[in-house]
C-alpha positions as CSV (number, residue, x, y, z in Angstrom):
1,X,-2.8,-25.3,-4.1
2,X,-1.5,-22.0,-2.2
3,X,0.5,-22.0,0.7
4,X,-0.6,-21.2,3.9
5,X,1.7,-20.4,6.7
6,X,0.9,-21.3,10.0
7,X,2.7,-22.9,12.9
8,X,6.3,-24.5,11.8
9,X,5.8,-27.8,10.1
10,X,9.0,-30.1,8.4
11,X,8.1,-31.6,5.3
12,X,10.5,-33.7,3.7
13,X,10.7,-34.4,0.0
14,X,11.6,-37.9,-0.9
15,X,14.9,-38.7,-2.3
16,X,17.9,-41.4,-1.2
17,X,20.1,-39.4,1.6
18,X,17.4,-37.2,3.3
19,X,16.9,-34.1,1.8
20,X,16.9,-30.4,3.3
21,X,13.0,-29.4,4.4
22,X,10.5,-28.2,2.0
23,X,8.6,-25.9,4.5
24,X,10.8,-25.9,8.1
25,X,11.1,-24.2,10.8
26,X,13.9,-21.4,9.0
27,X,10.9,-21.2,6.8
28,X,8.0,-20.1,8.8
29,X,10.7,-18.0,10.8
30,X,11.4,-15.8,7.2
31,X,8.0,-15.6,6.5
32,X,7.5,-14.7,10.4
33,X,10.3,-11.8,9.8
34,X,8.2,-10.6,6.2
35,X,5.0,-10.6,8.0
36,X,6.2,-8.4,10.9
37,X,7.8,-6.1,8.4
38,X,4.7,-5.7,6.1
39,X,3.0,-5.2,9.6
40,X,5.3,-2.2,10.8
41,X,5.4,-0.8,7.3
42,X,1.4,-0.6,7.3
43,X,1.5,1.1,11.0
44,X,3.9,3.7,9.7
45,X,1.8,4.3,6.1
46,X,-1.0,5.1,8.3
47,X,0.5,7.1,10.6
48,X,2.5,9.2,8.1
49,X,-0.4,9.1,5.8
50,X,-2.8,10.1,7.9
51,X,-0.4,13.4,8.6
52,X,0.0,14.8,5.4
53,X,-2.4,13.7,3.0
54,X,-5.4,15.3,4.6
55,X,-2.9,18.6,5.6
56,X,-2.3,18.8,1.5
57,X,-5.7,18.1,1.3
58,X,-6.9,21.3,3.6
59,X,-4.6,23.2,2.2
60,X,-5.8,22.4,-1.4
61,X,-9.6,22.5,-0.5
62,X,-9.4,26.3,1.6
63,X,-7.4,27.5,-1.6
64,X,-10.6,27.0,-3.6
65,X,-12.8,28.4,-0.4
66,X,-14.5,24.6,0.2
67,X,-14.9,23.5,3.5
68,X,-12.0,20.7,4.6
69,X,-12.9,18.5,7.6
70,X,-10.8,19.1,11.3
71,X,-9.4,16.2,12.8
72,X,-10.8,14.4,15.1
73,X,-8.4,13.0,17.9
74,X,-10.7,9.7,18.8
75,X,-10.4,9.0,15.1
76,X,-6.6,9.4,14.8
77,X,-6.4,7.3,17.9
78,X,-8.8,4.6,16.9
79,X,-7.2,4.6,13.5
80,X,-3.7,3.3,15.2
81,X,-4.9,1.2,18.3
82,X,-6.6,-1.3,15.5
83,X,-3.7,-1.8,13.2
84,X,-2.0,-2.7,16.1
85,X,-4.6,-5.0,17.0
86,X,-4.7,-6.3,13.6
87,X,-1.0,-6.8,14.0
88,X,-0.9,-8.4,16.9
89,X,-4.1,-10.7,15.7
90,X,-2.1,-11.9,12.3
91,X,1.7,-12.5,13.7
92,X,0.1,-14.5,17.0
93,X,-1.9,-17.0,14.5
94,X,-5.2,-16.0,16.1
95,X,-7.9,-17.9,15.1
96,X,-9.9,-17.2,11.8
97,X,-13.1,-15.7,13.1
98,X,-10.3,-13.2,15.3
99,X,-8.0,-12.6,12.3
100,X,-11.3,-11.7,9.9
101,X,-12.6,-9.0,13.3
102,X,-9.2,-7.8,13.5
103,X,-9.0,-7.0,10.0
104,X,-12.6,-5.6,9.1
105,X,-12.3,-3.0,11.9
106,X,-9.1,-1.2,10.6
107,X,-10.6,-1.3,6.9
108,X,-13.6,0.3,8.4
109,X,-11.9,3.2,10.6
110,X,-9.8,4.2,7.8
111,X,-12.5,4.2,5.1
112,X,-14.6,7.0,7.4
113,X,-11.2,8.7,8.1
114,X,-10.6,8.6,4.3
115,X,-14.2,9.6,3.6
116,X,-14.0,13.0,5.7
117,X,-10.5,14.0,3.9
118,X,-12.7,14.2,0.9
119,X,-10.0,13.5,-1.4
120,X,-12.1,13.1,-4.2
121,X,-12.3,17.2,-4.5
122,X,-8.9,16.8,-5.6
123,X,-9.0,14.9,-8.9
124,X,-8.0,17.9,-10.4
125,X,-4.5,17.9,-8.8
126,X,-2.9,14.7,-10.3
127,X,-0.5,14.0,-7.4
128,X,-2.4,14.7,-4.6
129,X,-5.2,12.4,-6.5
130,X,-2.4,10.2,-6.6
131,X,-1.9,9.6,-3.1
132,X,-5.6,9.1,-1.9
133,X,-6.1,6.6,-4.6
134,X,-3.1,4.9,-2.4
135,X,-4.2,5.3,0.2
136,X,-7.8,3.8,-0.4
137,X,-5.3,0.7,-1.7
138,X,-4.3,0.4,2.1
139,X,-8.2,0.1,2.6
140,X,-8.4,-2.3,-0.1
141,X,-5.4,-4.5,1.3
142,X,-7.1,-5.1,4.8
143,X,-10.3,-6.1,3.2
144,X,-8.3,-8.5,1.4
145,X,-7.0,-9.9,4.2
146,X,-10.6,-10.4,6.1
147,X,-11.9,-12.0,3.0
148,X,-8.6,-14.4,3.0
149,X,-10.5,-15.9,5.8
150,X,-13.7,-16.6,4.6
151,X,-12.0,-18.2,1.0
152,X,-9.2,-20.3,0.2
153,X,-9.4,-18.9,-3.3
154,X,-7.3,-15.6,-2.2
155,X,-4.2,-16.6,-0.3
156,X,-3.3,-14.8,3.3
157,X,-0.6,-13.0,1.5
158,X,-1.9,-11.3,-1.1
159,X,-3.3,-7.8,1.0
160,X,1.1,-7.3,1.4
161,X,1.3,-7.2,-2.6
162,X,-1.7,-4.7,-2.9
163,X,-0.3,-2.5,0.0
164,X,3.4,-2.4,-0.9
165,X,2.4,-2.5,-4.8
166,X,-0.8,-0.4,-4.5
167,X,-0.7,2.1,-1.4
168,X,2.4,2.5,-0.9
169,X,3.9,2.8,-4.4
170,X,0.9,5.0,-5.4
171,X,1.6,7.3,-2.3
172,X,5.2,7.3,-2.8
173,X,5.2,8.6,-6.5
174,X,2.6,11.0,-6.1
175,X,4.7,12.3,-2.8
176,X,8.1,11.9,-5.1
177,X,6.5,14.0,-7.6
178,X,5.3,16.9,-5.5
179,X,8.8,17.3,-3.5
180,X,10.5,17.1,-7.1
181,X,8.4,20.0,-7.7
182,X,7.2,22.5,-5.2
183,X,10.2,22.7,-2.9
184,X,12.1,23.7,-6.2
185,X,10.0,26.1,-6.8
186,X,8.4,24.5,-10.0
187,X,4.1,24.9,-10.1
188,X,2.7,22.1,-9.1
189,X,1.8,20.7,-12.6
190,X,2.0,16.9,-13.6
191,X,3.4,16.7,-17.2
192,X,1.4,14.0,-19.2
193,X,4.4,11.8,-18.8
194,X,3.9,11.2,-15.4
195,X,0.0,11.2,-14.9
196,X,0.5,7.9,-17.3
197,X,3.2,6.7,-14.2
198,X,0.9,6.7,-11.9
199,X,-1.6,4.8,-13.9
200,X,1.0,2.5,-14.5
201,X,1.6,1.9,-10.6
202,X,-2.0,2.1,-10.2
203,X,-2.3,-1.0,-12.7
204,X,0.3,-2.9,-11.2
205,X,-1.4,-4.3,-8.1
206,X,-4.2,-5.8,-10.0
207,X,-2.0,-7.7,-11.9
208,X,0.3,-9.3,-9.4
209,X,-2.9,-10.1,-7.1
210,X,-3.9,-12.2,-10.7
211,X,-1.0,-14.0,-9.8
212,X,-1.5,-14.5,-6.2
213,X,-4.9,-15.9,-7.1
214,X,-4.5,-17.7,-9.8
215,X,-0.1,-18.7,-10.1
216,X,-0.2,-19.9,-13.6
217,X,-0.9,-16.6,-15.0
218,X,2.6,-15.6,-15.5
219,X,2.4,-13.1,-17.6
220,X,0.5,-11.3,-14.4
221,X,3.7,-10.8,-12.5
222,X,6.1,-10.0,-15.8
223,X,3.2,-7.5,-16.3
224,X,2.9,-5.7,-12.7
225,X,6.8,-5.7,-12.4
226,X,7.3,-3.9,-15.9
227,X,4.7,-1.5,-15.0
228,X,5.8,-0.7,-11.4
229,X,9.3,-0.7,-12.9
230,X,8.6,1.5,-15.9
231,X,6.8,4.1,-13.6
232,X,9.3,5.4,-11.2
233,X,12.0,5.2,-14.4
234,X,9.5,7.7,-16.1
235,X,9.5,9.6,-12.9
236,X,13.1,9.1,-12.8
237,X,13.8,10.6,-16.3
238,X,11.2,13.6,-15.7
239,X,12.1,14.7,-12.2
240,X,15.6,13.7,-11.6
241,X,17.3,16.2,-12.8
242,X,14.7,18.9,-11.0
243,X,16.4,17.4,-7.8
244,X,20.0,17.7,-9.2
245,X,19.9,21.3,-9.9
246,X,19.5,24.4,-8.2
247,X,15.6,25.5,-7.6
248,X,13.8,28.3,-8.9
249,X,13.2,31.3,-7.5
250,X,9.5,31.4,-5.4
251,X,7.1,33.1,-6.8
């Protein structure tokens, strides 16, 4: 049976003495504290993400002469005012038929913001791939969370693990990888070696949602965290010692 956090509820377990609460009120306020913290860390993904994905984007798509969408204010403001809403929604315990509205209509505004980047022009650019395929995770995440209301079968936690797993490990590699590279004057080329990284990331979220879903499957979660591990230690190995020394001269 999952766990579903709402309000603070003691539940003791039976044993001669009294023993300490299974689910308390320390409890719910550390899950309280995670929730807000997966909330803020969403805002800022969006926010941030929504700044230079689609300027890398332009700039990839007017290198090649293809048209690259301007942005649209409304959108951008639209785009912030409902994670907050969703926020807001969540931590406040708002009803289920609120939660699943709250949810659907930031998963909606960012899939036509993520539509008009076009970001699948860019498949042929590895890291800038990379962090659209993350960001469509973020999309992924809040329709997980609207369809955590409708079924017990996926628990209310699981859109955290496919954002911080998914979106934002998939952004922050592909991001890693093109600082390790252009600022150090290196072409922006992904060695083979990485490109497998950031399928590995990429394969990681699937996995630990497995687990969320169904918690026997532990092999899930050894899985996802050998994969996400393994990834940035590949990206470590590869880049790291771009970063340490000097950069090459610009082209």
């Amino acid at each position: 049976m999952q766990e579903r956090i709402g309000a603070p509820v003691s539940v003791s377990s039976p044993g001669v003495g009294g023993e300490e609460p299974v689910v308390g009120q320390e409890r719910w306020e550390e899950m309280h504290r995670l929730k807000a913290a997966g909330m803020t860390l969403a805002f800022l993904f969006a926010l941030y993400g929504g700044l230079f994905i689609p300027a890398f984007t332009r700039r990839w798509l007017h290198a090649r002469g293809e048209h690259a969408a301007a942005i649209l204010p409304p959108l951008e403001f639209a785009t912030a005012l409902s994670m907050v809403v969703f926020a807001c929604a969540d931590l406040l315990g708002a009803s289920p038929g609120w939660t699943l509205a709250t949810a659907l209509a930031p998963a909606s505004v960012h899939g036509w913001r993520f539509a008009r980047w076009r970001g699948w022009r860019t498949a042929s650019e590895p890291p800038l791939w990379c962090m659209h395929l993350g960001y469509a995770w973020l999309i992924a995440a809040l329709l997980l969370r609207a369809l955590a209301e409708t079924t017990s079968t996926v628990p209310r936690e699981a859109w955290i693990h496919a954002f911080t797993i998914g979106a934002d490990g998939k952004l922050k590699i592909g991001l890693m990888t093109r600082v390790a590279m252009r600022p150090t004057g290196r072409p922006l080329k992904a060695a083979a070696a990485i490109q497998v990284a950031f399928l590995m990331v990429f394969a990681a979220s699937p996995l630990r949602l497995a687990y969320s879903v169904h918690r026997p499957v532990e092999w899930a979660l050894a899985g996802s965290v050998l994969l996400w591990a393994a990834a940035f230690l590949i990206y470590l190995v590869l880049h790291g010692p771009m970063l340490l020394r000097p950069g090459l001269p610009r082209q």
